[in-house]
C-alpha positions, 0 to 999 in steps of 0.5 A: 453511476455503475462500476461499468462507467468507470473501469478501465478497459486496460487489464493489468494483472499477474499470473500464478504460478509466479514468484515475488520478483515478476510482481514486483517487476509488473507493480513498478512498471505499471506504476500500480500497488496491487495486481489481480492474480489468475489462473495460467493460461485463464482470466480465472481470478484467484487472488490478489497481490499488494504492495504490502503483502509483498513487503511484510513478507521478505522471507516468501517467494512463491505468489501463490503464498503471498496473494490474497486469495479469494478476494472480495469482488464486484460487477459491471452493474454494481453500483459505484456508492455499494462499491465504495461501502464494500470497500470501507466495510471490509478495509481494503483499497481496490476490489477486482470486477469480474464476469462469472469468475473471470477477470475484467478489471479492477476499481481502486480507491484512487478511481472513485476519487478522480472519476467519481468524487472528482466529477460530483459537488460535495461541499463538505470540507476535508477537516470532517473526515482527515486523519488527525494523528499521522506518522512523522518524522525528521527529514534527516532521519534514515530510511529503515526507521522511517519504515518502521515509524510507517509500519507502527502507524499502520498508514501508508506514508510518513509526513517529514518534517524540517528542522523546525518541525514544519512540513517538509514532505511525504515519502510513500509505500511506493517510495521506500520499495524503489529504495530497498531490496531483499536481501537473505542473511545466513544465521548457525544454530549448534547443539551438542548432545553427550553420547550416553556411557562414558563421560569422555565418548565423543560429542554428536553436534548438530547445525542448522543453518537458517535463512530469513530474508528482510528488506535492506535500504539504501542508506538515505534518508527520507528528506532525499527521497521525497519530492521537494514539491509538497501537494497540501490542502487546508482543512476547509478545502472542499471534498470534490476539489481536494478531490480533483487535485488528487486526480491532477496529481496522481496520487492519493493521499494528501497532508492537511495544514490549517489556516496558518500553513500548519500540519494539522492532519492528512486526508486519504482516498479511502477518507473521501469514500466516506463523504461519497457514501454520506451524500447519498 
């Protein structure tokens, strides 16, 4: 199966220059986490612009200093299995397709699954290739600390978990940028340097006033944010199958429980890749 096979004939991307705030806007209309950057007034790729980058740094507007730039890319005819590989080897979740240095499309790690892994017969079970450690946190718990429980743990998702620290839901990326928002806090800095003779000359003072920005949440928590509804698969459920329910579900990431409705792991697009490669 070849890229061509597979890639969308819709281009979503964002144009430089452009600010934070246009791509947030274009992320969440679309519904997608990341968007190819050109040139103005070109299909020239230039760049690419996350989720994350966007998040992990509030203190950044213009586009051109929060994109990727010269991000990995691939073709038409490239192979879906190379494409897979490319995208474990150098860490990443999407990689824009291009003809010459125009931009065509882009591949995520989402559309290998429910276009690619979806359709084959893997029959390996998610245990051999789920997370076993995986943030969490009590449904009650705020929204800033979940963020920063999500941020430590350096995966895109925090599992809930209920009063009796049984699975309770799964709040996303996605989830806390609909929850938050940039917001810019004014801090003074004074120093006073004497003036040089007499002890009683008068003080020179000088201020600086800075400026950081960070993302504020709402003040819920997560229990209040994530869907009541909890898409699980168990640890023998099939690569191909767990597969297709991320394809029926739109979404990309899935908590694992046991034989007993236990959590026990959570399994990511990125995690089936590496059934896809192994098959091959």
């Amino acid at each position: 199966m070849l890229v061509k096979d597979i890639l969308s004939n819709k281009i979503i991307s964002i144009s430089v220059p452009g600010n934070r705030e246009k791509a947030f806007e274009i992320i969440n209309k679309e519904k997608v986490s990341s968007l190819p950057v050109v040139k103005e007034g070109t299909k020239k790729l230039v760049g690419i612009i996350t989720r994350s980058n966007l998040i992990e740094n509030p203190d950044e507007e213009q586009l051109a200093m929060l994109m990727t730039r010269n991000p990995s890319t691939a073709t038409l005819n490239d192979d879906v299995i190379d494409l897979a590989k490319k995208m474990l080897e150098i860490n990443v979740r999407r990689i824009p397709i291009v003809d010459g240095e125009e931009l065509i499309g882009i591949i995520t790690s989402s559309d290998l699954v429910s276009l690619a892994i979806s359709e084959m017969d893997i029959k390996e079970v998610v245990e051999d290739y789920m997370l076993n450690t995986i943030p969490t946190a009590w449904k009650e718990t705020p929204l800033n600390v979940a963020f920063e429980t999500m941020k430590f743990g350096k995966i895109k998702c925090v599992i809930g978990l209920n009063n009796e620290g049984k699975l309770s839901g799964i709040i996303t990326e996605s989830d806390f940028i609909k929850e938050s928002e940039v917001v810019a806090k004014t801090s003074v800095q004074s120093s006073t340097v004497g003036t040089e003779g007499d002890k009683w000359s008068w003080d020179s003072k000088s201020v600086l006033y800075i400026e950081k920005h960070s993302l504020k949440f709402s003040d819920k928590s997560i229990g209040d944010v994530f869907s009541q509804e909890i898409v699980t698969v168990n640890t023998k459920t099939k690569v191909s199958d767990c597969a297709k329910k991320m394809k029926e579900y739109k979404i990309d990431q899935v908590p694992v429980i046991d034989v007993e409705g236990e959590l026990t792991g959570l399994i990511r697009a990125n995690d089936l890749l590496r059934a896809m490669i192994n098959i091959n």
